[in-house]
N, C-alpha and C positions, 0 to 999 in steps of 0.2 A: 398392266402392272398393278399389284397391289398396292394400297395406299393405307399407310400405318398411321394410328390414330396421334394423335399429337404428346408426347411425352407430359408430366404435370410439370408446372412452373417450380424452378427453383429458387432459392434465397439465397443473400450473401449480405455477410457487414462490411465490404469490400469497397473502395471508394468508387465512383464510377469510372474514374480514368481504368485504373487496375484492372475491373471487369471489363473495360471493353478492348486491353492489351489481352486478357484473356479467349475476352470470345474472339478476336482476331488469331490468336496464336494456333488455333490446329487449323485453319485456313493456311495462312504463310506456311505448314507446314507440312502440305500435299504435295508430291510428287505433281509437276503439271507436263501434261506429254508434249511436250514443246520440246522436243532435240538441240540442244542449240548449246550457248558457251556462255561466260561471264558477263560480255562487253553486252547481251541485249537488254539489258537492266541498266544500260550506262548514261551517263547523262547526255551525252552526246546523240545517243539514241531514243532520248524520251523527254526531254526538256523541252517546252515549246518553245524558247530561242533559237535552240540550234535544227528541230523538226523540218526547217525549210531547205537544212542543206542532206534531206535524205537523196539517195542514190537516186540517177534515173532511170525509173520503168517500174520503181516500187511503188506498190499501189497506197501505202499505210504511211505515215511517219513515222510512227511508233514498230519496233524491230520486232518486237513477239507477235507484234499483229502482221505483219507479213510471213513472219514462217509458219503462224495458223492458216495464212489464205494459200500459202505455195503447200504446205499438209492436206487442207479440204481440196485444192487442187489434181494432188496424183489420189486423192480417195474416189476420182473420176464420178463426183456428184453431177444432178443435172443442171442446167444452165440457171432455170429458174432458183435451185436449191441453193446455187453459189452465189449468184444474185441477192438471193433471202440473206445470205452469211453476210456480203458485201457491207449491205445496209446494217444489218448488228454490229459487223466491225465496225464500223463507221458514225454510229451511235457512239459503242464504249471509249472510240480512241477522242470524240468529240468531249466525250466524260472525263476521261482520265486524266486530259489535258486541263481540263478546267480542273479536275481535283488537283492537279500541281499547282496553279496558279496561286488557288484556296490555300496550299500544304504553303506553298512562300512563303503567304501573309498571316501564317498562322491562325487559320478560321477551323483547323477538323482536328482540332488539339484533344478531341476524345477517340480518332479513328472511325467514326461512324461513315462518312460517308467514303471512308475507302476499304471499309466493311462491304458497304453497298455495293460497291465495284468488283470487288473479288466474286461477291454472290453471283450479279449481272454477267460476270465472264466463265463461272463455273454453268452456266446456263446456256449459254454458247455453246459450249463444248458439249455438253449435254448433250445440246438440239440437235449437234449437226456431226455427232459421232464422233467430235475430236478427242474424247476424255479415255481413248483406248479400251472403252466397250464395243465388242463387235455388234450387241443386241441395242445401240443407246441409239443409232442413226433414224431421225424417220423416214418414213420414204412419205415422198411427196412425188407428185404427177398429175398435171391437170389431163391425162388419154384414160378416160374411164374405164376404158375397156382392159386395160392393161392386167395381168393376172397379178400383179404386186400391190393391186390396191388393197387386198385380202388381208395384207400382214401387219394388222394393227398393234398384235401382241398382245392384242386381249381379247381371250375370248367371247368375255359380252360386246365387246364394240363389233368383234365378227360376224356375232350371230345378227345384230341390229343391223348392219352393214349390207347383209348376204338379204335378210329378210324386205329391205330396205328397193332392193334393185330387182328383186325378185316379184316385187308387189305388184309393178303395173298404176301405183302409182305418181309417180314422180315421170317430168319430160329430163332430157339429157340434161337441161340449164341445170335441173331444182337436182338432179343429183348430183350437180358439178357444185352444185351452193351445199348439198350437205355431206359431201366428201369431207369440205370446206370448214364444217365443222365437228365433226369428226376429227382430222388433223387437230383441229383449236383447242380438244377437249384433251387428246391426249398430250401436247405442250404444255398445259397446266397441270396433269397432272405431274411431268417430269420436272417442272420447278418447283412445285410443291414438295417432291422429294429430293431433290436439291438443299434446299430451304430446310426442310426438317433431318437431312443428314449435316449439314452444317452446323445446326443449333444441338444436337444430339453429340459430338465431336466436343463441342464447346462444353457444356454442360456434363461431358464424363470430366473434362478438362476441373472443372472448378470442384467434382465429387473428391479427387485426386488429390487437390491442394487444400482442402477446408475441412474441417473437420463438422460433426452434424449440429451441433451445436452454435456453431458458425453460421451453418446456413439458415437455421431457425428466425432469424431477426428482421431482417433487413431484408425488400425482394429487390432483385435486380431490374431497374428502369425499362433497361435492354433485353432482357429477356423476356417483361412480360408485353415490351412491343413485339418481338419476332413471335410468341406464342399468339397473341389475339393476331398479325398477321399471319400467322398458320390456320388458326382458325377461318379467316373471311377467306382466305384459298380454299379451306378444305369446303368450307357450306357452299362457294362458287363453283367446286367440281360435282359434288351431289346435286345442283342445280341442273349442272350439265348434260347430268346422268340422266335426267327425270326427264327433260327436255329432248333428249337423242333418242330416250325410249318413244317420247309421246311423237315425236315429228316420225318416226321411222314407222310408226305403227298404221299413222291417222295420215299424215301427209301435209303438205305446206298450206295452213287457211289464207285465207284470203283478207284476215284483220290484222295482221302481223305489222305491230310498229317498224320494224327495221328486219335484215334479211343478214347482214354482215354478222359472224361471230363474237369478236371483237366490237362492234356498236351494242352488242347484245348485252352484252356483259357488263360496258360502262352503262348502260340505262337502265338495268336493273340497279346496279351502285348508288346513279346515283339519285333515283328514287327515296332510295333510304338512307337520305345525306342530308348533312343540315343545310339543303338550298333553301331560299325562297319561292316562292308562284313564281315570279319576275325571273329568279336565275337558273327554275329549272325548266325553263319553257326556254330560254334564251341556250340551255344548253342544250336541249332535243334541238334547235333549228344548228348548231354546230354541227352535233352531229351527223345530222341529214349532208351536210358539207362534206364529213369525214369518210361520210360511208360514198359517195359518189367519187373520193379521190381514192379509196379503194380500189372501187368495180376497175376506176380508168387502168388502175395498176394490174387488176386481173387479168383485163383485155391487154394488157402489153405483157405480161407474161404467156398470156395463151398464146400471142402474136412469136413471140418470142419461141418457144416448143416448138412450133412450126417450120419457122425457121432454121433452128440447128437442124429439123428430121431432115427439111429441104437441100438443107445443104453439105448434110451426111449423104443426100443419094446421088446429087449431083457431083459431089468430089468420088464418087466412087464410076463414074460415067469418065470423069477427066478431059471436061472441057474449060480448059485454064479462063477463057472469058467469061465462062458462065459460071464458073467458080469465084470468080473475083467480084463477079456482080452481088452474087450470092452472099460473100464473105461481108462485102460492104455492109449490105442490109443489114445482116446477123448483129456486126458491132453497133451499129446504129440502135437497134431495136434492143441489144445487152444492154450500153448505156443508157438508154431511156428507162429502161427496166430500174436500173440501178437507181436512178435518180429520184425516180418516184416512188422506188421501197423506200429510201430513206427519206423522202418527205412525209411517207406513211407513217412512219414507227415513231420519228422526231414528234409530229403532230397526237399518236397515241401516246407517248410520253408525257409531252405537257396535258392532255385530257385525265390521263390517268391520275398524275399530278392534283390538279383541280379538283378529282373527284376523292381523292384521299387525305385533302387538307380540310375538305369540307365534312369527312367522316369523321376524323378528329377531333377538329372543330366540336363536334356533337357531341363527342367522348368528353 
């Protein structure tokens, strides 16, 4: 996918409350492909009081986040893909609840942080094809061999990809680590255009109500936070780019601080943060921690692939005992899958955190 260079910052003498009823207002007012009725917006449905008396066998408390998981459900994603969703639901509905709590006591009385949550869920939908683009789904598969791993949708990530596996030399592991990032590179760049179709919607939004004279004066707070974070997305996906060329050409060295995508990324960040010696040394031995509860997570996803294939050939044999054995394992090794995505994402959440209060900090 193309990636469009970031729009210029605009201006407003507009109070901040106003501007950020603004820049929320063409969010709230996207069609979201959630099929569904009045009441899933109801308090009954989304209030973390009453959350505890949801239905049995729903996986969410929250009512829109169940008819996204029964939606990525009949899109017949793969185990591990649904899995990945699991943990993202399960991240936002962890957020959005704590942003009510926040909305009671009157703490986001400017909207920002359920700004942030609209973003984080149009992102979701993004990822995982639920935003009603046939082209927005990725595919994901840890069977290398598989002819779908081709279909990046970009032709430089193909040609790097093809030249990549075709070289002789990477072992099956270090292609399976940089499939791995590949996948990573094209995720960023689909929230990046997430992010910069959001802030572009906003920003026709205030062209519309202000006159140029208006905008002359005063810049918007919020705006020129979303533009400098479009910015440190867009220079982290030309990172990306340089790096997927140099590894696909040269191959995995052997001095390589970390191996994971995602570690890759926070220790470049946060290099150029305002750490100390002491706390950017204390935060490489973190993530030495994060990147091994990773791999664990891989190996149970790959465990995982397996076992649905296993149990796809055996239910087609139809031996109800060795179906049921079969069957057992699968839930077992889903649930574990599940648990340790979202200890994954939860713990990149707070690192990423850390590493964006300490960039600031330096701003």
């Amino acid at each position: 996918p193309r990636v469009r260079a970031p729009r210029r910052e605009r201006v407003s003498t507009l109070p901040r409350l106003q501007l950020l009823v603004l820049l929320l207002l063409p969010l709230m007012l996207v069609p979201q492909p959630i099929a569904g009725h009045g009441g899933k917006y109801s308090r009954e449905k989304n209030e973390p009081e009453m959350a505890a008396k949801r239905e049995s066998g729903e996986e969410f408390r929250m009512e829109k986040l169940n008819q996204l998981w029964e939606k990525a459900k009949r899109l017949h994603l793969s185990p591990v893909r649904l899995a990945e969703l699991h943990s993202d639901l399960k991240i936002q509905e962890r957020d959005e609840l704590n942003w009510k709590k926040l909305k009671v006591e009157g703490l986001d009385k400017d909207g920002e942080k359920e700004a942030k949550l609209i973003h984080n869920l149009n992102v979701i939908l993004a990822r995982y094809g639920l935003d009603g683009r046939k082209d927005a789904q990725m595919v994901h598969s840890n069977a290398l061999n598989e002819d779908t791993q081709d279909e990046l949708g970009d032709p430089r990530l193909e040609k790097l990809w093809h030249k990549a596996k075709t070289s002789g030399k990477f072992s099956s592991e270090e292609l399976d680590k940089l499939w791995r990032e590949f996948l990573h590179y094209k995720e960023k760049i689909q929230e990046y255009n997430v992010l910069l179709d959001t802030l572009s919607r906003a920003e026709e939004g205030y062209e519309n109500l202000l006159s140029p004279s208006d905008m002359a004066h005063i810049k918007s707070d919020t705006l020129i936070s979303k533009h400098s974070e479009l910015k440190d997305r867009l220079r982290s996906i030309n990172q990306g780019l340089d790096r997927l060329r140099k590894v696909s050409h040269q191959g995995y060295g052997s001095t390589t601080e970390f191996e994971e995508p995602r570690v890759i990324d926070l220790w470049d960040l946060a290099q150029s943060a305002n750490f100390t010696e002491k706390e950017l040394e204390s935060f490489r031995e973190e993530l030495k921690h994060f990147e091994a509860k990773i791999e664990k997570h891989n190996h149970y996803q790959k465990q995982l692939e397996i076992s649905h294939q296993k149990l796809k050939h055996v239910e087609s044999i139809g031996d109800p005992e060795h179906i049921s054995r079969n069957k057992e394992k699968y839930v077992l090794l889903e649930e574990k899958t599940k648990e340790l995505g979202y200890k994954v994402k939860k713990h990149l959440q707070d690192l990423s955190s850390r590493v964006s209060r300490a960039r600031h900090n330096e701003l």
